[in-house]
C-alpha positions, 0 to 999 in steps of 0.5 A: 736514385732521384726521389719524387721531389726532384723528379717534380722540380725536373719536370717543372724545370722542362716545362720553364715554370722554376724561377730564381732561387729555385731555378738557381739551386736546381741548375747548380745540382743539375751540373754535376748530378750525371743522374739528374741529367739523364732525367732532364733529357728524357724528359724533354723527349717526353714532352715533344713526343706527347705533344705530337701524339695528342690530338687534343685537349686533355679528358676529364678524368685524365686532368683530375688524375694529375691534379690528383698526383700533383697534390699527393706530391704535395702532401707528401713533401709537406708530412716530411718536411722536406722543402729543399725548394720552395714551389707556389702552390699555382706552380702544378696547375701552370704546368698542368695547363701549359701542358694541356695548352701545349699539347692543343696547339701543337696537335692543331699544327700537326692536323693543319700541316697534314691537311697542307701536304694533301692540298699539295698532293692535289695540287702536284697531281693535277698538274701532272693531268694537265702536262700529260693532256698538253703533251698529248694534244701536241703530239696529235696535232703534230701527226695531223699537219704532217699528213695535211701537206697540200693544206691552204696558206690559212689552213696553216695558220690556224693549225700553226695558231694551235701548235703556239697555244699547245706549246704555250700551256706546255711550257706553263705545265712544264719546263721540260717540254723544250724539246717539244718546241724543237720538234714542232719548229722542224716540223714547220720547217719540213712543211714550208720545204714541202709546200715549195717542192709541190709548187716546183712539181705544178709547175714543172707539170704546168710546161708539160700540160693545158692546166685549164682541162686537166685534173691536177693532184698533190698526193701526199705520204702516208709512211711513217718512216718517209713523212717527205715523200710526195708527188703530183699527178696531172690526167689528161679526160679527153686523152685519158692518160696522165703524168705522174711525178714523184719524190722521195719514195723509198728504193724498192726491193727486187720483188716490189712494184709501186703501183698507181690507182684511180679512184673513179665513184662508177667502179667498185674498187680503184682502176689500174694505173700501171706500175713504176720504180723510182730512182734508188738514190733519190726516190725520183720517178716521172711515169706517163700512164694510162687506165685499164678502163675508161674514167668518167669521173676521177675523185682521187690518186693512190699509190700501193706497195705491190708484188713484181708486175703488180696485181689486179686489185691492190694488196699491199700497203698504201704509200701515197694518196691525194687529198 
């Protein structure tokens, strides 16, 4: 069993305060006391955990209990007259204040770590805000220039300018929105591919009409799944009749007609413009067609989804519109 000297001698030895000829002597018996040694490494655990857990300096009351054991200890060791080693009589309040020291600095560390994780967490937190708003503006914007397929050469520059800023902040926030950047480059792609096909489409348009007294419409798609699909419509106010060209279009069932719509402001709902198919295989169609009733003034085109034979007023879904 360890008396209380060598329990003292072991705690100044934890702490680094035993020099010399103590600290010699003390390390010869430490080397083959198995005892001894089981309190050293206890010890030293102690300490780490104490420093860890007090968060400040020691109270009053707690440093007059130690110097109060400290000097019980010494009493006793000078009534029995056992000084296996000689301990300076600094040598307690050393250790008591490198403890209290100790314990201060480590508990400061502790506290500023804390505060490092949590500015970090703040810090992890808005960067995954600013990621989901860059990653959200991308994808409107995207949605935006496929629907704006008959836009101006400068309409398309500034949402191209945007795209490029969106992409930008994206890329700051986050590496991982590489394959955003594919995305908006077929996007572009797929708008360039458009633009030429309407050219062809007016122009093929062109050699069938007098441009100069005809209204001429792009009507671009409004499916999700055929974001491709487009067509031209040239209409004729003096002969009141026109020609639909169309692309693209998926193939129809064999109870569904497109139908083709005029919007004309003097007329509560759309006039009739006919019905048509489209070619199963590339969703081709060239349709002369003529209103129900006389247009005065023609705002848009449409074209909807309808039953066999078509409907009087449309029903199903629409497919196509001019801008």
């Amino acid at each position: 069993m360890i008396d209380e000297l060598h329990e003292e001698l072991a705690s100044l030895y934890v702490l680094g305060l035993l020099e010399g000829d103590e600290l010699a002597s003390f390390q010869a018996e430490l080397a083959h006391d198995s005892a001894l040694q089981a309190l050293v490494r206890d010890l030293t655990e102690s300490t780490a955990r104490l420093a860890y857990s007090v968060p400040g300096s020691p109270s009053p009351a707690l440093k007059a209990r130690l110097l109060d054991q400290i000097d019980t200890a010494a009493r006793w060791r000078a009534e029995r007259k056992i000084v296996p080693f000689s301990v300076p009589a600094w040598l307690p309040w050393a250790a008591a204040a490198c403890l209290a020291i100790s314990c201060a600095w480590l508990g400061q560390l502790y506290l500023a770590s804390r505060s490092e994780n949590a500015l970090l967490r703040d810090q992890q937190t808005l960067a995954e805000f600013e990621l989901s708003s860059a990653r959200n503006q991308l994808k409107a914007e995207r949605l935006i220039a496929q629907h704006e397929v008959s836009s101006a050469t400068g309409q398309l520059a500034a949402v191209d300018q945007n795209l490029k800023r969106a992409q930008q902040d994206a890329d700051d926030a986050n590496l991982q929105l590489a394959s955003a950047q594919k995305l908006i480059a077929a996007r572009d792609l797929q708008l360039a591919q458009n633009s030429e096909r309407v050219a062809e489409l007016e122009a093929k348009a062109a050699h069938d009409t007098d441009l100069a007294n005809f209204k001429i419409s792009t009507l671009a798609s409004l499916l999700g799944n055929s974001p491709q699909a487009l067509a031209v419509a040239v209409w004729n106010p003096a002969r009141q009749e026109g020609v639909l060209r169309v692309e693209k279009l998926p193939a129809l069932a064999a109870d569904k007609d497109y139908q083709l719509w005029l919007v004309d402001p003097q007329y509560p709902i759309p006039v009739d413009g006919g019905v048509f198919t489209v070619d199963p295989a590339t969703g081709e169609a060239r349709v002369t067609f003529k209103a129900d009733k006389p247009i005065k003034s023609l705002a848009k085109f449409a074209v909807s989804l309808e039953r066999k034979g078509g409907v009087p007023k449309a029903q199903g879904p629409m497919v196509l519109l001019s801008q």
